[in-house]
PAZAPA-4460 file (N, C-alpha, C; in steps of 0.05 Angstrom, whole numbers, plus 32768, in hexadecimal, padded with zeros to 4 digits):
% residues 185
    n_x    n_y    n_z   ca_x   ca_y   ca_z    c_x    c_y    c_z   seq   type   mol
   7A7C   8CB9   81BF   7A77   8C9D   81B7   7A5A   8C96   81B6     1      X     A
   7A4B   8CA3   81BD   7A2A   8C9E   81CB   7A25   8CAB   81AE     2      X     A
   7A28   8CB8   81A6   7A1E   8CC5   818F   7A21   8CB6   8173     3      X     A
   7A39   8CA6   817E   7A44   8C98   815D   7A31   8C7E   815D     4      X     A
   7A2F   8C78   8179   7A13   8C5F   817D   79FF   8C61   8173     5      X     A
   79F2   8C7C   817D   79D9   8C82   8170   79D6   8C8D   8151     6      X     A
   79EA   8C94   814F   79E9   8C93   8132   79E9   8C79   8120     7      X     A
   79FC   8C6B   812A   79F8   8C44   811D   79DE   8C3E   8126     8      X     A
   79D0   8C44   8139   79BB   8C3D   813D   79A7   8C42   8127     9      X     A
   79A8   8C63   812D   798D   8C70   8116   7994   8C67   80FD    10      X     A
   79AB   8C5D   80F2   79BD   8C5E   80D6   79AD   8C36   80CF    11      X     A
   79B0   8C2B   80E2   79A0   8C0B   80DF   7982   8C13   80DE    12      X     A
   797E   8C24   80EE   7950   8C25   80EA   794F   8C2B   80CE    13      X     A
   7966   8C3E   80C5   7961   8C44   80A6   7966   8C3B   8099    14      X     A
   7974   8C29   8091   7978   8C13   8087   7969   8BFA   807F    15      X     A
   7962   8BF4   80A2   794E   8BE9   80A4   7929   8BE8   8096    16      X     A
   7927   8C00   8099   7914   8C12   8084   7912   8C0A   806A    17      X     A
   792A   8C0C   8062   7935   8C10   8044   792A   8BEA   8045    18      X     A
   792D   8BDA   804A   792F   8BC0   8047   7910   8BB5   804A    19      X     A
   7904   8BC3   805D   78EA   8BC0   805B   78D5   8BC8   8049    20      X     A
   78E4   8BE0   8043   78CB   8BF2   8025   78CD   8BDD   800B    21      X     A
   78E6   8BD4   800A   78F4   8BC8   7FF7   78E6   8BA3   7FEC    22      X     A
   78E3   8B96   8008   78D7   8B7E   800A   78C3   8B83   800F    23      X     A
   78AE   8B94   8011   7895   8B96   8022   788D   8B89   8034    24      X     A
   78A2   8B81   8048   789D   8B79   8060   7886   8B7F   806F    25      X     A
   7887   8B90   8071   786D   8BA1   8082   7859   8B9A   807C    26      X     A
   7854   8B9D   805D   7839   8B92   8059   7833   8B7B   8059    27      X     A
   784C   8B68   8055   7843   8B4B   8059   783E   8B3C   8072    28      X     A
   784E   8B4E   8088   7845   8B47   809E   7828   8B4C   80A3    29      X     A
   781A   8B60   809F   7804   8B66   8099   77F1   8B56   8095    30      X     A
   77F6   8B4B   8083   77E6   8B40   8069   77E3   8B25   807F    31      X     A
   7801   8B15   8085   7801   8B01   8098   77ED   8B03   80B0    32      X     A
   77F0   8B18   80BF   77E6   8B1D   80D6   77C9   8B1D   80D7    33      X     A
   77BF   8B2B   80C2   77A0   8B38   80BB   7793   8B16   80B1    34      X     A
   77A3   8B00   80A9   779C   8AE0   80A3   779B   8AD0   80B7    35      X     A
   77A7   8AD5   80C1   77AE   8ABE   80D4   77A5   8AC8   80F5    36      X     A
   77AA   8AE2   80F5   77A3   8AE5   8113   777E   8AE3   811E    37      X     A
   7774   8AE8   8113   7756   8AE0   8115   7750   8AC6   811E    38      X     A
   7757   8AB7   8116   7754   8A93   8123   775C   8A97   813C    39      X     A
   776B   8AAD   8144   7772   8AB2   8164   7764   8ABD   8179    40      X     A
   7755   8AC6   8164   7743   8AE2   8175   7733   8AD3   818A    41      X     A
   7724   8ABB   8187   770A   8AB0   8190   7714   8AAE   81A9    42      X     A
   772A   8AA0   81AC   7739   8A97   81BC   773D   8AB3   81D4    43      X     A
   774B   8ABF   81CD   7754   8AD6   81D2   7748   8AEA   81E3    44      X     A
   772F   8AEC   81D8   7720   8AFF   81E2   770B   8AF9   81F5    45      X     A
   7708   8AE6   8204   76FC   8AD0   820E   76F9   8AE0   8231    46      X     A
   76E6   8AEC   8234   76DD   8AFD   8247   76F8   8AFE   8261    47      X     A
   7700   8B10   824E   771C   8B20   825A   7722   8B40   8261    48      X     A
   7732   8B46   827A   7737   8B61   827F   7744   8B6A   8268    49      X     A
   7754   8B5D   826E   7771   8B5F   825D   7789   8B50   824B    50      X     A
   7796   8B5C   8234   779C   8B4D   8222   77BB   8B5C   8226    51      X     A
   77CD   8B42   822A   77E2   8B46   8233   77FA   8B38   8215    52      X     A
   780F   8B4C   820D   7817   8B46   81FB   783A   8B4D   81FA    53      X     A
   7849   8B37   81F3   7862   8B42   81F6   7873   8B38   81DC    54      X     A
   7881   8B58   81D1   788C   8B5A   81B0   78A4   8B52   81B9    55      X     A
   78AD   8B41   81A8   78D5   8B3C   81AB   78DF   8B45   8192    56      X     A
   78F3   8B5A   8197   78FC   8B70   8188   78F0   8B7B   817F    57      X     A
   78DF   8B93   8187   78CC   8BA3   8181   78D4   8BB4   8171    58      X     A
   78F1   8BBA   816A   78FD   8BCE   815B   78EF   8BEF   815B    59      X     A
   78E4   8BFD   814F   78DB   8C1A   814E   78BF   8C15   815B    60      X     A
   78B9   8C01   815B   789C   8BF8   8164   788A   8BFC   814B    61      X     A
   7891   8BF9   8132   7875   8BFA   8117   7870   8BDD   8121    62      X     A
   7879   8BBF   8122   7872   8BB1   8120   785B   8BB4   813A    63      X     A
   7864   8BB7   8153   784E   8BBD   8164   7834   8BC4   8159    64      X     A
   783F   8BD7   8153   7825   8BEB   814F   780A   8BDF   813A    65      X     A
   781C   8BD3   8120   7812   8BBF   8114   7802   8BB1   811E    66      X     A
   7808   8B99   812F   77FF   8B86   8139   77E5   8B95   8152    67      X     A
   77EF   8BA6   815E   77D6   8BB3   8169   77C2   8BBD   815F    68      X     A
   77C9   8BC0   8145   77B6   8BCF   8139   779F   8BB9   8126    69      X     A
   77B3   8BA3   8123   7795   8B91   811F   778A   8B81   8136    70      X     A
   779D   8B82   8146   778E   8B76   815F   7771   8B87   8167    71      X     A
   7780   8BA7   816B   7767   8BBB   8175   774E   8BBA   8165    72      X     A
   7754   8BBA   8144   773A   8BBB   8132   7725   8BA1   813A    73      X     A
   7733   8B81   8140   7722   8B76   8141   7718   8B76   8166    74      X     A
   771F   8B7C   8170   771A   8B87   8188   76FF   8B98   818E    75      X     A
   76FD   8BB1   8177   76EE   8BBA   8175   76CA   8BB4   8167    76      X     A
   76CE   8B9D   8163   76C0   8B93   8157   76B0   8B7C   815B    77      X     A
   76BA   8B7E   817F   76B2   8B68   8190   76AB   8B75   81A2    78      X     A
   768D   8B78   81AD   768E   8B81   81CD   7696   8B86   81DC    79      X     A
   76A3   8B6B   81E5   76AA   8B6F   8203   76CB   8B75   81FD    80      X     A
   76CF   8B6B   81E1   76EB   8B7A   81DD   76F0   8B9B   81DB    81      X     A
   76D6   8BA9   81D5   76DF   8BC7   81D7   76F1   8BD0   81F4    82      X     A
   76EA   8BCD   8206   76F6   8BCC   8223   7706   8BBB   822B    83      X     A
   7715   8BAE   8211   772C   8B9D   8225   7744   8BB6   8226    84      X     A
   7753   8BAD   8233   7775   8BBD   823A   7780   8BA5   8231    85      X     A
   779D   8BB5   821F   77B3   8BA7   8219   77C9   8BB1   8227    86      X     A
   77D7   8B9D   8229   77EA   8BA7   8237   7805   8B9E   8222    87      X     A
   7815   8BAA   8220   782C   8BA3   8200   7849   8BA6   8218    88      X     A
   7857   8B8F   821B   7870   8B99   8220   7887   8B91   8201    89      X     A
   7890   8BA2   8202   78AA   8BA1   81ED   78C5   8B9D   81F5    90      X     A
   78D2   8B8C   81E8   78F2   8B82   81EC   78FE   8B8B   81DD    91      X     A
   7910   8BA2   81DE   7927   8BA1   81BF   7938   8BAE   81CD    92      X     A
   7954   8BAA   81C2   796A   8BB3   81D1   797B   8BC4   81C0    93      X     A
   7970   8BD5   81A8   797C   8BEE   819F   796B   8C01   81B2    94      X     A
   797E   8C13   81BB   7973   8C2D   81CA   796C   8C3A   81B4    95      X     A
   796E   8C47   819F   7964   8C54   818C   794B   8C4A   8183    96      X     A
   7944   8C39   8174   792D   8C26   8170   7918   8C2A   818D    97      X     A
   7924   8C26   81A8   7912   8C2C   81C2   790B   8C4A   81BC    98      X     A
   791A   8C5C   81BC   7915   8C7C   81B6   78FD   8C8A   81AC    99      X     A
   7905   8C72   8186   78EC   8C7D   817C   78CF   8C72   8184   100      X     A
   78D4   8C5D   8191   78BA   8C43   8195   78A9   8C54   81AA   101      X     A
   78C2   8C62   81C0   78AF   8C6D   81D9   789F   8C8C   81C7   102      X     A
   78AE   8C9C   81B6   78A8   8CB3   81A5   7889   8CA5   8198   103      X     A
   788A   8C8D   818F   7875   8C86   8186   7857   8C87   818B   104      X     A
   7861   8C7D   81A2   7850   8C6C   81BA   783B   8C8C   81C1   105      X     A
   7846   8C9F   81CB   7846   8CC3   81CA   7827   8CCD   81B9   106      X     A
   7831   8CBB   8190   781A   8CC8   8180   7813   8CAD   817C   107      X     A
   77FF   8CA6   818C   77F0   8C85   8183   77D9   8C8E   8165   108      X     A
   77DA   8C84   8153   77CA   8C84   8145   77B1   8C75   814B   109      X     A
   779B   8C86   8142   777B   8C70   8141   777D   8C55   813C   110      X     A
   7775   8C45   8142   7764   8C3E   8158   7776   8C3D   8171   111      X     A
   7793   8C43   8176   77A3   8C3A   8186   77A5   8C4B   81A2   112      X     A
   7794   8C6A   8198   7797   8C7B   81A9   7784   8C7D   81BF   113      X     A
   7774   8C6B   81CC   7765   8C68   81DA   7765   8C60   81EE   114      X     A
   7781   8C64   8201   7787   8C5C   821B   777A   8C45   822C   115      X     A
   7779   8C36   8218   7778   8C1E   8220   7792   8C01   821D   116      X     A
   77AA   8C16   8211   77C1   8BFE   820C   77D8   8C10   821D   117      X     A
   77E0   8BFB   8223   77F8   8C06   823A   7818   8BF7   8234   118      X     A
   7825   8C09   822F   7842   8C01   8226   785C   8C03   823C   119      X     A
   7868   8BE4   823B   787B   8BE5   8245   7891   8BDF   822E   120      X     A
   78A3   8BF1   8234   78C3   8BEE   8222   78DE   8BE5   8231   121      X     A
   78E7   8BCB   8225   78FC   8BC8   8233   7914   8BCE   8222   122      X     A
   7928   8BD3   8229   7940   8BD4   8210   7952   8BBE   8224   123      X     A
   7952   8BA6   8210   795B   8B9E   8214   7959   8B83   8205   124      X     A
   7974   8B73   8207   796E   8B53   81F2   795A   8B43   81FE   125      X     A
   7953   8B2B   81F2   793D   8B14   81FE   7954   8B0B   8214   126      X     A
   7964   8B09   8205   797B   8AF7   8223   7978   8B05   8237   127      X     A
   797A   8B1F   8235   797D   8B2D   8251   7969   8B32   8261   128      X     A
   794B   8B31   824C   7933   8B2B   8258   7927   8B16   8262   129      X     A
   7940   8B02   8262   792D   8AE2   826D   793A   8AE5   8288   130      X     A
   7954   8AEC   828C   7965   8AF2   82A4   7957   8B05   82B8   131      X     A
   7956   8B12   82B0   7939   8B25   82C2   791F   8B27   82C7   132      X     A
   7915   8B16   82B0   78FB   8B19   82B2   78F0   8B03   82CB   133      X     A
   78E3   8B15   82DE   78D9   8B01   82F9   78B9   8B08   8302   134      X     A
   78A9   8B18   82EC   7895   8B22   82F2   787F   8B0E   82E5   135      X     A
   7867   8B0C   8302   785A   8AF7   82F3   7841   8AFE   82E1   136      X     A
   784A   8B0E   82CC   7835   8B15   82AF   783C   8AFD   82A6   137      X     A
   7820   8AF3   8298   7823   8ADB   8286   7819   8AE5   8271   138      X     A
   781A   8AE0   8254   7816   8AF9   8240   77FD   8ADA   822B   139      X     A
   77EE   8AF3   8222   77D9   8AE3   8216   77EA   8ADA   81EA   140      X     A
   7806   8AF1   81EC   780E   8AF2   81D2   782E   8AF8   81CE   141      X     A
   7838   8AE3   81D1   7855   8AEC   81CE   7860   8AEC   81B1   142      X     A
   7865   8B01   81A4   7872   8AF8   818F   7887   8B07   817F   143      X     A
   789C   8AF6   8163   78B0   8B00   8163   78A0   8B07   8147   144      X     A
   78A1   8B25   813B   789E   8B29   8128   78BD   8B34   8113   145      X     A
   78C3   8B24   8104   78E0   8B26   80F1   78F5   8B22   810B   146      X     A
   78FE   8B1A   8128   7904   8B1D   8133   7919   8B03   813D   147      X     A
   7905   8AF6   813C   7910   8AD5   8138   7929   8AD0   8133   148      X     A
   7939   8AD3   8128   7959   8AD5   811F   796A   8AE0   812C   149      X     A
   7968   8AEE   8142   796A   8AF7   8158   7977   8AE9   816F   150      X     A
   7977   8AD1   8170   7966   8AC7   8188   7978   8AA8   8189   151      X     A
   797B   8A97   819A   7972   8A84   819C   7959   8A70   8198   152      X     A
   7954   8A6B   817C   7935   8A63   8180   792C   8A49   8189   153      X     A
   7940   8A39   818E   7931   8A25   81A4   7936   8A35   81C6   154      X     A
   7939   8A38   81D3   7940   8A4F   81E4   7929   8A61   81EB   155      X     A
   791F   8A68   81DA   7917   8A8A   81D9   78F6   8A71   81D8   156      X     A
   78F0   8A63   81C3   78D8   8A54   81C7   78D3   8A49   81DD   157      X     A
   78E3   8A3B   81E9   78EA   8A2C   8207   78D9   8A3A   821B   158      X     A
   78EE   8A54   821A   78E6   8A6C   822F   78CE   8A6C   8229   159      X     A
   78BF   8A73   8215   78A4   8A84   8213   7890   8A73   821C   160      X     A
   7899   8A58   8210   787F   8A46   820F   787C   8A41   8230   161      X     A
   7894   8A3B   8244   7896   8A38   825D   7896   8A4F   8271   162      X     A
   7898   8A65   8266   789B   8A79   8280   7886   8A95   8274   163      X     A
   787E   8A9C   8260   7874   8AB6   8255   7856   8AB1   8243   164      X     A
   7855   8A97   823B   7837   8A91   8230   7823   8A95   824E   165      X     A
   780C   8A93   8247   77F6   8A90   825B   77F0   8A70   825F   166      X     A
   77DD   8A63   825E   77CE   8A50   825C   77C3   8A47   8241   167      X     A
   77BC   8A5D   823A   77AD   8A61   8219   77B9   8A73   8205   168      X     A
   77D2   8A7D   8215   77E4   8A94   81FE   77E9   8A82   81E5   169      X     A
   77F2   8A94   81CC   77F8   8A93   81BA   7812   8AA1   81B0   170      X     A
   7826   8A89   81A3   7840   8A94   8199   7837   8A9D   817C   171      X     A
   7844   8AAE   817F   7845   8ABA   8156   7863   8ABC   8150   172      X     A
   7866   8ABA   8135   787C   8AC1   8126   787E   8AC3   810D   173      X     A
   788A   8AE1   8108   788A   8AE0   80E7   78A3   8AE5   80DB   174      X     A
   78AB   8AD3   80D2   78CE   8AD0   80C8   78CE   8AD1   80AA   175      X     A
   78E1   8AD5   809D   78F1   8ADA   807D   78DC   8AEC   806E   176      X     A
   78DF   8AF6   805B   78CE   8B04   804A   78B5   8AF9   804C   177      X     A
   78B0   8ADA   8043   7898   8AD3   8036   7880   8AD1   8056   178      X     A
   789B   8ACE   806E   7889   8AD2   8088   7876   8AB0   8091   179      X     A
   787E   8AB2   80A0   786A   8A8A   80B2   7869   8A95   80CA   180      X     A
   7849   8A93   80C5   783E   8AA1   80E5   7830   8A81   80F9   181      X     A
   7840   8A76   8114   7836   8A67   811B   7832   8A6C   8135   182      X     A
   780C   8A6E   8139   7801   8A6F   8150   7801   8A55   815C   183      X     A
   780B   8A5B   8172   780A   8A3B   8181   77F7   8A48   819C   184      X     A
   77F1   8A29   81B0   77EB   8A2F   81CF   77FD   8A21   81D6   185      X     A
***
């Protein structure tokens, strides 16, 4: 039976795939992210150890990786940001999707490979992660990328804004094809 799971599993990432090449999701998140996330940065980077960030439904982890990866570039391009640590925890509750995310995590691509980002993976839903979650990380970036639909979204906002933002965190979200990314504090 474990086999016929992981097969519906791998059988939706491909799929999933197929739907993304198709809408260019990817790149529009991109495109979104690479606009909008900069107005964040000032904020953000504001003589800190560490940059604490948590994905809801991380799926294979590209979107992660994504979003790290323009975080890292402008990172790099700031002083005192070369030496920050990130810290990424991930929520998704396909075990297959976790599989390939941790396989990922394994071959970090440039700029990502510089042991300076540290990954936690949970498998598991947001519901099951509000019920457990009792640790006091406060995250500088919570967000749902295509994820949103998922969820309870008055609920899931509730939670974040009251128990998982920082002081100065920032919510993101990028929903439907065309994508609405809203940074809040």
């Amino acid at each position: 039976m474990e086999s016929f799971a992981l097969n519906t599993e791998a059988y939706y990432l491909e799929r999933y795939g197929v739907w993304r090449a198709k809408t260019g999701e990817a790149e529009k998140s991109i495109e979104i992210l690479q606009q909008h996330m900069p107005l964040l940065y000032q904020k953000l980077f504001r003589e800190r150890q560490q940059l604490n960030i948590l994905s809801v439904g991380s799926a294979e982890g590209k979107k992660d990786m994504m979003f790290l990866k323009i975080i890292k570039e402008e990172l790099q391009t700031n002083d005192h940001g070369r030496y920050m640590k990130i810290f990424n925890r991930a929520i998704e509750p396909n075990k297959y999707s976790c599989g390939v995310y941790k396989a990922a995590i394994e071959n970090l691509p440039s700029p990502l490979d510089d042991q300076q980002i540290a990954f936690e993976i949970r498998e598991q839903t947001f519901e099951e992660y509000q019920e457990s979650h009792k640790e006091p990380v406060k995250f500088d970036i919570v967000h749902f990328i295509h994820s949103i639909y998922y969820v309870d979204i008055k609920q899931a906002l509730l939670y974040c804004f009251e128990k998982e933002l920082n002081d100065e965190g920032h919510f993101v979200c990028i929903s439907g094809i065309d994508g609405i990314v809203h940074p809040s504090t």
